[in-house]
N, C-alpha and C positions, 0 to 999 in steps of 0.2 A: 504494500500500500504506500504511497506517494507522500513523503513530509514536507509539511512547510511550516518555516519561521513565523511564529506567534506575538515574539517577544524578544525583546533586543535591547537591553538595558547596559552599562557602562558605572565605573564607580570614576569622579575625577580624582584629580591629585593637585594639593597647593602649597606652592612653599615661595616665599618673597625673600627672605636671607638669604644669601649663599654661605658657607663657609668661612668666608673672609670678611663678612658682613657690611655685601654689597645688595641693596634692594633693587627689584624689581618694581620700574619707577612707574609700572603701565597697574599694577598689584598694590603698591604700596597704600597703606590706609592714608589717609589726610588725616594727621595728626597731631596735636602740638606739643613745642619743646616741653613742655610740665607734664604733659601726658605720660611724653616716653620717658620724661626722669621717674616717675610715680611707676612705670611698669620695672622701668631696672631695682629701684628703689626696695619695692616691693620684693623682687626673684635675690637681692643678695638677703634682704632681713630672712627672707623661707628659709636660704641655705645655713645662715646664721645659727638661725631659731632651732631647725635642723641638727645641724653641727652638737649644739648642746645638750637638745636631749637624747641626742646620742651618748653624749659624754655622760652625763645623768642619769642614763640608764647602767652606765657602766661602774656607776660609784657607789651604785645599790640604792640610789635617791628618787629612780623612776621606775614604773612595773614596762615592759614588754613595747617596744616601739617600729612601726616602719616608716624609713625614712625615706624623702622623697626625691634626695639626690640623683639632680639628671633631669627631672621629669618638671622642673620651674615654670619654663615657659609654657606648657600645658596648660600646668595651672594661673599662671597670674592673668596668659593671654584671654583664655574662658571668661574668666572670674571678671575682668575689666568691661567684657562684653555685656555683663548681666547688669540689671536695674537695681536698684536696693527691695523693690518691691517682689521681684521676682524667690520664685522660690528655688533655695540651694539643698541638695539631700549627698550628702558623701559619703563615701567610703572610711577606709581607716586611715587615708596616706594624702589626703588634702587638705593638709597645712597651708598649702601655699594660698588656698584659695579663700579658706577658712581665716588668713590674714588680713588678705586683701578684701573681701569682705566687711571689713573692722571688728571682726570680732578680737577682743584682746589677748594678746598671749600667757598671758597669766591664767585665763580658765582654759586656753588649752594644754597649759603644764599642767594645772589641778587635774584637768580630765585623766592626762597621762600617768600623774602619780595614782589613781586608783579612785579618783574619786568623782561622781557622775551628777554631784553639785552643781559641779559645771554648763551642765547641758539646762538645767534651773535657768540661767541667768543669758544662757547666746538670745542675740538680737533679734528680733522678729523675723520671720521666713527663712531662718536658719536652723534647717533639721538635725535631730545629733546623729552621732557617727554611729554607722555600719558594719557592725565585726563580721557578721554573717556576709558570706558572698553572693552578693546581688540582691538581697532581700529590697535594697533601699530603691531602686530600679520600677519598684509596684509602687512603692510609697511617692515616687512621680509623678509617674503616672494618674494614680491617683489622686491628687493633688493638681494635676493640669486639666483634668476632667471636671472637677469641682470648679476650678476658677471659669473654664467654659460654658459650665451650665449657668454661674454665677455670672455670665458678660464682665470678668473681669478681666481688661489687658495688660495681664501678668501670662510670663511663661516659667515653668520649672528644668531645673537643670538638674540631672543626676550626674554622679562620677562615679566608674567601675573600672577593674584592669579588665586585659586581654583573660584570665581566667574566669572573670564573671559568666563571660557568653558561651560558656558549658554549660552552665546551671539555666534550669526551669523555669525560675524567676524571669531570665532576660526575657527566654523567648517569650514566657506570657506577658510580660507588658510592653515589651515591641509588638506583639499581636496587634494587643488592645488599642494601645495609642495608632495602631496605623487603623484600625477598620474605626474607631471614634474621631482620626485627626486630632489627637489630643496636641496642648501646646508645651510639646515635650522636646530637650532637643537631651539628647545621648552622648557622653562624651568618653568615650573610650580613651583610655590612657594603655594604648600599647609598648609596653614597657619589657615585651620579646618574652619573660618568665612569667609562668601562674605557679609561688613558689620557685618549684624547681624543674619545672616541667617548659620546655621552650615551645613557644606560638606554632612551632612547625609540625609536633608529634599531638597538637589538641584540635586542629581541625584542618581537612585539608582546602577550604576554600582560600585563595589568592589573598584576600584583605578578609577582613573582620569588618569592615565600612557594608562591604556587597549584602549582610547578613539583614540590611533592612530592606534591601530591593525583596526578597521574600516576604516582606512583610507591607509592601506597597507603599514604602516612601523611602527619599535619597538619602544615602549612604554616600561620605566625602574622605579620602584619605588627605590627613595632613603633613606636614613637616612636625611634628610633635617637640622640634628643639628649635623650631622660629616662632617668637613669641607674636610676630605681628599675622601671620598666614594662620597662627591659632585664631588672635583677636579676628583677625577677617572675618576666619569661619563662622564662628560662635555667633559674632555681630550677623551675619547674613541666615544662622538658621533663627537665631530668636527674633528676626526681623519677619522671616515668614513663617513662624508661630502666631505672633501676635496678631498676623494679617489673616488668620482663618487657613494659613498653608498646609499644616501640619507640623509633623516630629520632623527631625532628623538624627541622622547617627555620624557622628563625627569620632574619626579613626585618628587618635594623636600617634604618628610611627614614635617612638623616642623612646628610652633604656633607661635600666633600673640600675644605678652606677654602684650602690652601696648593696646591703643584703636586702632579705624578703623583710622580716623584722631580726631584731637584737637575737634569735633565736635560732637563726639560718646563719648558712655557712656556705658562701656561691660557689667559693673556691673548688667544692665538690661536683659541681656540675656545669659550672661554665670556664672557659680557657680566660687567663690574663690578656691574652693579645687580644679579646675580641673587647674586652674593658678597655684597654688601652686607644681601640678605634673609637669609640663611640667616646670618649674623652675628649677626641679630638674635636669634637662636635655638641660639646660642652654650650648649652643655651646663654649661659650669663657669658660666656665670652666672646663668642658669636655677635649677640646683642650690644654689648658693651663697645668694641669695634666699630661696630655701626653708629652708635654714639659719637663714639670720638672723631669718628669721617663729617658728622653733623656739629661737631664745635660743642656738644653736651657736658661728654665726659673728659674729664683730666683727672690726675695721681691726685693732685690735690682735693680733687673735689671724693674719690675713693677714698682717699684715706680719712675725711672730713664722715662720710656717708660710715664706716666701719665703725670707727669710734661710736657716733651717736647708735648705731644700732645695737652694736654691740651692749653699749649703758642700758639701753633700753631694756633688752634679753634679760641683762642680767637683775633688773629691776622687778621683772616679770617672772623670774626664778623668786628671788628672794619674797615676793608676795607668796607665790603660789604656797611656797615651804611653811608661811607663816599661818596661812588658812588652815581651821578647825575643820573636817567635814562633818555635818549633820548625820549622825550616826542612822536616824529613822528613812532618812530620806532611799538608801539603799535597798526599803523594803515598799517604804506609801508610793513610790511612784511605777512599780512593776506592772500597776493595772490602772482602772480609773480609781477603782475602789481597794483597798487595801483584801487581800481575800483572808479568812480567818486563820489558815496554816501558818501564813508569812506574819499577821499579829501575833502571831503563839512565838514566832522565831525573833522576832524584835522585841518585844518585853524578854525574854528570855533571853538575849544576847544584850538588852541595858540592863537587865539586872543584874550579870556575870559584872560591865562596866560599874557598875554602881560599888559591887563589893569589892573590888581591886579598889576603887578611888578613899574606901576604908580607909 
């Protein structure tokens, strides 16, 4: 019997950096000089913030961390594209965006030391974090369906790695969001490991972008270590979100430079030399380059931007450490209503407190 072509669909690809941090001037977003200091500004304080509770974690002062080194301009590029009204749902490993956002870094060390206080006090339309992989992906969705039957023009933004879209979760709320047009936009952080399992041996489709054309809306691969072809992207799907366009799924290509968290060990499963390339291709220097070709950045003004962020971080630690957490809060906030087991476990666990404080 005789076949014919039904369907012929394409994923693009965008990236305006080069390597040398030359833009593509026909690509290049219209921008201004404060903007792109607020985006650098932003991607060094991440690596900073970063940096420490790494170090934090390593002095026995923080529980369990993954860090997001490499993957900056993903996040800040996204994160600048979004409204303040708009809704943000993360995973465990958006920090970056999670800053730039304004939430403060102080309740993101508290959260990290163990305490979910924190999540109490994030700014409005700021969901908390995701330990489970892909759970948060529904709760987007969910949330951009709501604002649409509510005529509100607001869009929601999830964050997942490349190991999300194994799990159930993706595919059912990419379904849902394509057969509703939900104003959803998807932003994969391909980051090549789920763990310790590389993007090649968990699916054999080409991109991870292609995986919404199944689900009847576009799928875009990005440069995931140019921070302005992220902003492009982000900016151009929550632009036709908001217009009644639908979802989209945005593929950031970019690497996970450090480990999975404080608990992994890469060195077991991937080669030095192949870190060492993707190094080369380091976002904040890439970026930074580009700056300085635009008269932005100088040493002086680096070494002015470290210092203050640096005081800042550490101003943010020493809060964090100082905070009491609410002992109950661990248990009243697991449901709407407190259920009567978890009452039996929280008097029982302030009474143990009570009698030590003896």
């Amino acid at each position: 019997m005789p076949r014919k072509k039904i369907l012929d669909l394409s994923v693009d690809w965008l990236s305006i950096l080069d390597y040398e941090g030359n833009a593509d001037k026909i690509l290049e977003p219209a921008l201004d000089n404060e903007t792109l200091e607020k985006f650098y500004r932003t991607m060094v304080i991440t690596r900073l913030f970063d940096d420490k509770a790494l170090k934090l974690q390593r002095q026995g002062r923080m529980l369990t961390f993954g860090s997001c080194l490499g993957q900056e301009a993903s996040q800040i590029g996204s994160a600048f594209a979004m409204k303040s009204d708009d809704w943000f749902f993360p995973a465990f490993r958006e920090h970056g965006v999670q800053i730039a956002r304004g939430i403060p870094m102080k309740l993101l060390y508290i959260y990290w030391m163990g305490s979910e206080d924190a999540n109490l006090m994030l700014p409005h339309r700021n969901f908390t974090v995701a330990i489970p992989v892909s759970t948060q992906v529904l709760h987007a969705v969910g949330a951009a369906l709501a604002a649409k039957i509510q005529k509100q023009n607001i869009a929601s933004v999830v964050y997942f790695g490349d190991g999300a879209t194994s799990e159930g979760d993706f595919h059912e709320g990419m379904n849902f969001a394509g057969v509703f047009k939900t104003p959803t936009v998807f932003v994969c952080q391909n980051n090549q490991y789920a763990i310790s399992l590389p993007r090649e041996k968990q699916t054999a489709s080409k991109t991870l972008a292609q995986k919404a054309l199944a689900y009847g809306f576009e799928g875009i691969q990005v440069d995931g270590n140019d921070v302005l072809a992220v902003y492009s992207a982000t900016e151009a799907a929550l632009l036709k979100a908001k217009s009644g366009g639908g979802p989209t799924l945005i593929e950031c290509f970019t690497y996970r430079l450090g480990a999975h968290t404080t608990s992994d060990d890469p060195t077991r499963y991937r080669k030095k030399e192949e870190e060492e390339e993707w190094r080369k291709k380091d976002p904040i220097k890439r970026f930074r380059t580009y700056l300085e070709k635009k008269g932005i950045w100088n040493q002086s003004y680096e070494d002015k931007l470290l210092k203050e962020a640096s005081e800042e971080i550490e101003k943010a630690v020493e809060e964090a450490e100082a905070y009491s957490p609410v002992v109950e809060n661990m248990f009243k906030y697991v449901y709407a209503e407190i259920t009567p087991d978890l009452k039996e476990q929280m008097d029982e666990l302030l009474g143990f407190i009570a009698k030590r404080k003896r």
